[in-house]
Every structure is written in structure tokens, then in C-alpha cells.
N, C-alpha and C positions, 0 to 999 in steps of 0.2 A: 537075596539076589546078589548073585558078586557081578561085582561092576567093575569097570577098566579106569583107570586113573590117567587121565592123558597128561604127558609130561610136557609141558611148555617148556621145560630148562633144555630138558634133551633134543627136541625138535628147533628149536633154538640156536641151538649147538650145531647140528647139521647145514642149517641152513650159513652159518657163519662160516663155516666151514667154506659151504659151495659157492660164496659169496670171496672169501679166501683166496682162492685158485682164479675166481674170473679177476680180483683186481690184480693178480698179476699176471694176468694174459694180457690185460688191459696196459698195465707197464710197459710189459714189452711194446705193443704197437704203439709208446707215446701217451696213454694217458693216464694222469694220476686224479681217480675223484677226489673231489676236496670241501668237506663240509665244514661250515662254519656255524659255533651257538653260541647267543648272547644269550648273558647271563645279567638282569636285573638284578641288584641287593644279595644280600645272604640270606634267605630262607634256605632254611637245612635240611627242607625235605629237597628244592631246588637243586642246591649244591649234590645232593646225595644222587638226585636224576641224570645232572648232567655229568656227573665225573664215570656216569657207569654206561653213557653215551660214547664218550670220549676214550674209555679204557676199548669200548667196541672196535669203535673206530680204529685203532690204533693196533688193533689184534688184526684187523682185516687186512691194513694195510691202505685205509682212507686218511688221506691230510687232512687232522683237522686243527680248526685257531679257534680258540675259545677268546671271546671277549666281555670285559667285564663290566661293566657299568653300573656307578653307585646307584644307591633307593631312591636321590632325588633329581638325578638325572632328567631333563626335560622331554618332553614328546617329541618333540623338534627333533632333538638332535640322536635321538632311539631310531627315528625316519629315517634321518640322514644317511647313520649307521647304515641301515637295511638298504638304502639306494646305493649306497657305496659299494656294497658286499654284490647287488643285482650285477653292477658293473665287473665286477674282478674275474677274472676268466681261471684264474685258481681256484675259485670256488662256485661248486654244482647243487651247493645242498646249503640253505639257510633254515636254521630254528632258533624261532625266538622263545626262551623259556617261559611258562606262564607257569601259577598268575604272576602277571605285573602289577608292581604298586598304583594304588587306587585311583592316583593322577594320570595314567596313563590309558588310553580307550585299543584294549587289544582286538577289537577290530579293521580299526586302523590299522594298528601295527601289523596284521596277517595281511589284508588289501594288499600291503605297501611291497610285501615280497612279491617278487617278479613269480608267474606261478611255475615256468620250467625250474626255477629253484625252491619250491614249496616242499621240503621232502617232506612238514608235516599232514600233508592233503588237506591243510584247512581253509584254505583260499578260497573265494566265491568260484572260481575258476573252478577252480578242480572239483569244489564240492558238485557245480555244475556238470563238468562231465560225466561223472560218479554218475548223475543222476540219470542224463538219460544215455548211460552206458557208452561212452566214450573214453577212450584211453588217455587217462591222465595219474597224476599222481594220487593215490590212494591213502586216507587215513592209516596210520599205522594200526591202532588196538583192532578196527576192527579189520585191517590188512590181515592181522596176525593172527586174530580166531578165522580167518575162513581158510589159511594155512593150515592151523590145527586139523579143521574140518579131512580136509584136503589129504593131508598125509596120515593120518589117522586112519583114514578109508570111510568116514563116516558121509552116507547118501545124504542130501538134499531136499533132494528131486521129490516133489509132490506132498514133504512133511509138511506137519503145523509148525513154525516158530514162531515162539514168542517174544518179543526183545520189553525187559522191564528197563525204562531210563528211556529219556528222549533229546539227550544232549546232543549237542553239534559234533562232539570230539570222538563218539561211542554210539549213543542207543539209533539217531537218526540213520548214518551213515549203514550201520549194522543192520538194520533193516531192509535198506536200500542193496546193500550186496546179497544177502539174501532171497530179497525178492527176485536177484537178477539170476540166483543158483535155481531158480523155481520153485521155490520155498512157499508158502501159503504164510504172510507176515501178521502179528498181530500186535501193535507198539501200545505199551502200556506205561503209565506213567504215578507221579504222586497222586493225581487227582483221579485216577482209576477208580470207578465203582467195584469194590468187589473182584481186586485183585484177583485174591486163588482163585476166583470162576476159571476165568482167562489163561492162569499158569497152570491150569489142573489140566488142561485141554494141550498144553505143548508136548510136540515130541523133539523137540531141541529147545529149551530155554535158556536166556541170554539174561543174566541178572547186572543192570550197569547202573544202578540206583543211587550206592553212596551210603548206604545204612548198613550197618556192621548185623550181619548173620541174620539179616532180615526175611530169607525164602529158611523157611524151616518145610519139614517132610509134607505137612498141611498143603502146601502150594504145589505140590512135584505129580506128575502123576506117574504110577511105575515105570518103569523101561527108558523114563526120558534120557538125554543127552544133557547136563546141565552145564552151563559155559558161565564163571565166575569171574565178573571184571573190577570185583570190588578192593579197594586196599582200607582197612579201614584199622584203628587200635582200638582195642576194646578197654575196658576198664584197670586190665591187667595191666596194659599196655603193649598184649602180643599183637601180632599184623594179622589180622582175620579178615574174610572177602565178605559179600553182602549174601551169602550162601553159608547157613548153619552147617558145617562140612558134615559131622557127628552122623546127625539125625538124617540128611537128605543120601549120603553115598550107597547108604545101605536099600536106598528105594530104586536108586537112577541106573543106568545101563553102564556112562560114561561122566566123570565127571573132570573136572580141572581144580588143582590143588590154589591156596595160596597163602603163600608164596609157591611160584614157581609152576604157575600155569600160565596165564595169561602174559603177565609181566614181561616174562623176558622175550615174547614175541614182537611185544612193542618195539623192543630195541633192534630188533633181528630185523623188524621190516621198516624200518629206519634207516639202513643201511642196504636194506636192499633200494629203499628209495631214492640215495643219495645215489649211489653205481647206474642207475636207470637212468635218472638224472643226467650225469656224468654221461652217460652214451648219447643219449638224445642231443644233448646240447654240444657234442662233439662233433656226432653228425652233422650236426647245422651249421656248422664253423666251416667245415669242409669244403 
């Protein structure tokens, strides 16, 4: 079976693109969005996230301030930060990098961002809207597969999906938009009986687990749509997803590569969060 490779980098690209031209329409009428990310400690996968946040940003034509705050920085004053940034009318879009070190409760820290500036949709608020279909700010990863979806031309409407992973950040949310595309949802998790039952039955599968090349062909069932949210190193140390790419492309209709499927969508609707943002809270200045 040949199957289509949906390009996340390219779709990506377009959407930064059309994101490009409105922030400077937005210019002209007066306004400049402006995201702000704190940055906890040096972890180097961190550093490696948010500098390719920041290079986004800055190709759009988004203001952003990057702040940095040492490993043992206090909760307190991480709060602080975040209420300060609520307050600045310069700034439309707060993200706080995670993880944060171990002393820190990143639930707290997501609460504490005001949620018109939540561009990561992770706020009870927004998670809340999300849920019962209310317009708010939307997680990015899984903002950026129903984009894929979306511009791909890939139908919905009345499939089986199945989403493996049931994190806050991914497999819940992913579900939830899903269900809202009229999807038939099926959320499976570690403690799943009998996985491939479940993923043999998807005709879109959402693999957001965390285990390097974990869906091998066994789990697929032909013709499906496979959507890969995994970053993982394998032994090699190459970046491989939670999707045996090899063994599954040659069964699936449409798959997503990784690198350079899912990934770079995260960033693209990260920025399209923060411009939303930026107009919303413009409006209401008004």
C-alpha cells in the first residue's frame, strides 16, 4: 500500500507564513503581539525548545522576552514573575517552560497565568472550555494535529480514533477535539488490556505514549491514518517517535514522519495562539 507522508515541517511553514502577513496588518493598525517564556535552569532539551520558540517568534514578527531564572529559584518568586507578566500590556502570550525543577508544583505555576494569556491551553480555564466546546485557547500539539487533519483533507466525521497516551498536555485534550470533529473516540492508556485489540480497530491512530517505536505493524490496522506524537532517542541515540516508522508506513494510508511531523506544528500553533491572544485582549482594551 503506498501511503502519503503528511509533512508537519511544510504545513508549518504555510501556516507561519499566513500568520506573517496578519502580524503585520496588525502593525499597522497599532498592534504588536508579544509573547513572553520563562525559562527555568539549563536543561538542554529546554534550552533546545525554547530557542526554536523564540527564532518563531521572531520570523513572524512577534515581540518576544525571554526570561531566565536559575534551578533554585523559589516558587514564590516563579508566581511573582507570571503575575507581573499577567499585568504588562506588552505582553499577550505567557509560557512557562516545563518540566520545572522538582521544588516547583507546575500546576500552580499554569493556574497562576491569567488564561487570556495561556497560549499553552493548559490552564484549568481553557482546559475547561475545550471541554465543553467553548472558545478559548487551545493546547498547542494537539491544536496542531487537527490542523494537519485539516489541511491534509483528511475526514473525521463518523471515523473510529483512537488516541494511545492520556496526558494533560496530548492524549486527554486530543480526544476531546476529536470527539468535537465527530470522531467515535477510544482513549487508551499504560494500563490498557490488550492494546492492539483497541488500535487494530482505529481508522486514525493518535500514538502520544512516550515509548520509542512502541506501535509496530501488529497494532495498525490497514488503510489507517497514523498521527506520531512521540520524541523519543533510541539506543543509537537517533530521535525516533512511539511509531516503528519501517514496519507501520507500508500498512497505513497516511502517516507523520519524526522528526518533522508533528513537532513543528506545536510551534506554529503557538504562535498562532499568541496573535489570538494579542487580538482578543486588544479588543477588550478598546
Amino acid at each position: 500500500m503506498s501511503y502519503q507522508l503528511i509533512d508537519g515541517k511544510q504545513i508549518a511553514k504555510e501556516i507561519r507564513a499566513e500568520l506573517k502577513e496578519e502580524v503585520s496588518q496588525l502593525a499597522e493598525e497599532g498592534l504588536k503581539p508579544g509573547l513572553a517564556v520563562i525559562l527555568v535552569g539549563n536543561n538542554p532539551a529546554s534550552e533546545t525548545y525554547v530557542r526554536s520558540k523564540i527564532r518563531a517568534s521572531e520570523e513572524i514578527g512577534i515581540h518576544s522576552r525571554l526570561i531566565r531564572m536559575e534551578e533554585t529559584v523559589q516558587e514564590e518568586e516563579l508566581l511573582n514573575q507570571v503575575k507581573e507578566l499577567n499585568e504588562d500590556p506588552a505582553i499577550h502570550g505567557i509560557l512557562v517552560q516545563l518540566p520545572l525543577p522538582a521544588h516547583i508544583d507546575p500546576d500552580k505555576v499554569i493556574a497562576t497565568i491569567s488564561p487570556s494569556k495561556d497560549v499553552d491551553g493548559f490552564s484549568p480555564v481553557n482546559m475547561g472550555k475545550m471541554m465543553i466546546g467553548q472558545n478559548g485557547l487551545l493546547p498547542c500539539t494537539p491544536y496542531g494535529i487537527m490542523q494537519l487533519f485539516k489541511r491534509t483533507g483528511i475526514s473525521l466525521e463518523g471515523k473510529h480514533a483512537v488516541v494511545v497516551g492520556r496526558s494533560n498536555i496530548v492524549g486527554k485534550p486530543m480526544a476531546m477535539l476529536l470527539q468535537q470533529a465527530n470522531a467515535t473516540v477510544t482513549l487508551c492508556h499504560s494500563k490498557t488490556a490488550d492494546l492492539a485489540h483497541h488500535t487494530r480497530q482505529a481508522d486514525i491512530l493518535v500514538a502520544a505514549v512516550g515509548r520509542g517505536e512502541m506501535i509496530t505493524k501488529e497494532f495498525v490496522k490497514p488503510g489507517a491514518v497514523v498521527i506520531d506524537v512521540g520524541m523519543n532517542r533510541n539506543e543509537a541515540g537517533k530521535l525516533v517517535g512511539d511509531v516503528n516508522f519501517e514496519e507501520v508506513a507500508p500498512v497505513c494510508s497516511a502517516i507523520t514522519p519524526v522528526p518533522g511531523g508533528v513537532g513543528p506544528m506545536t510551534v506554529a500553533m503557538l504562535m498562532k495562539n499568541t496573535v489570538t491572544a494579542a487580538k482578543k485582549l486588544w479588543q477588550r482594551a478598546k
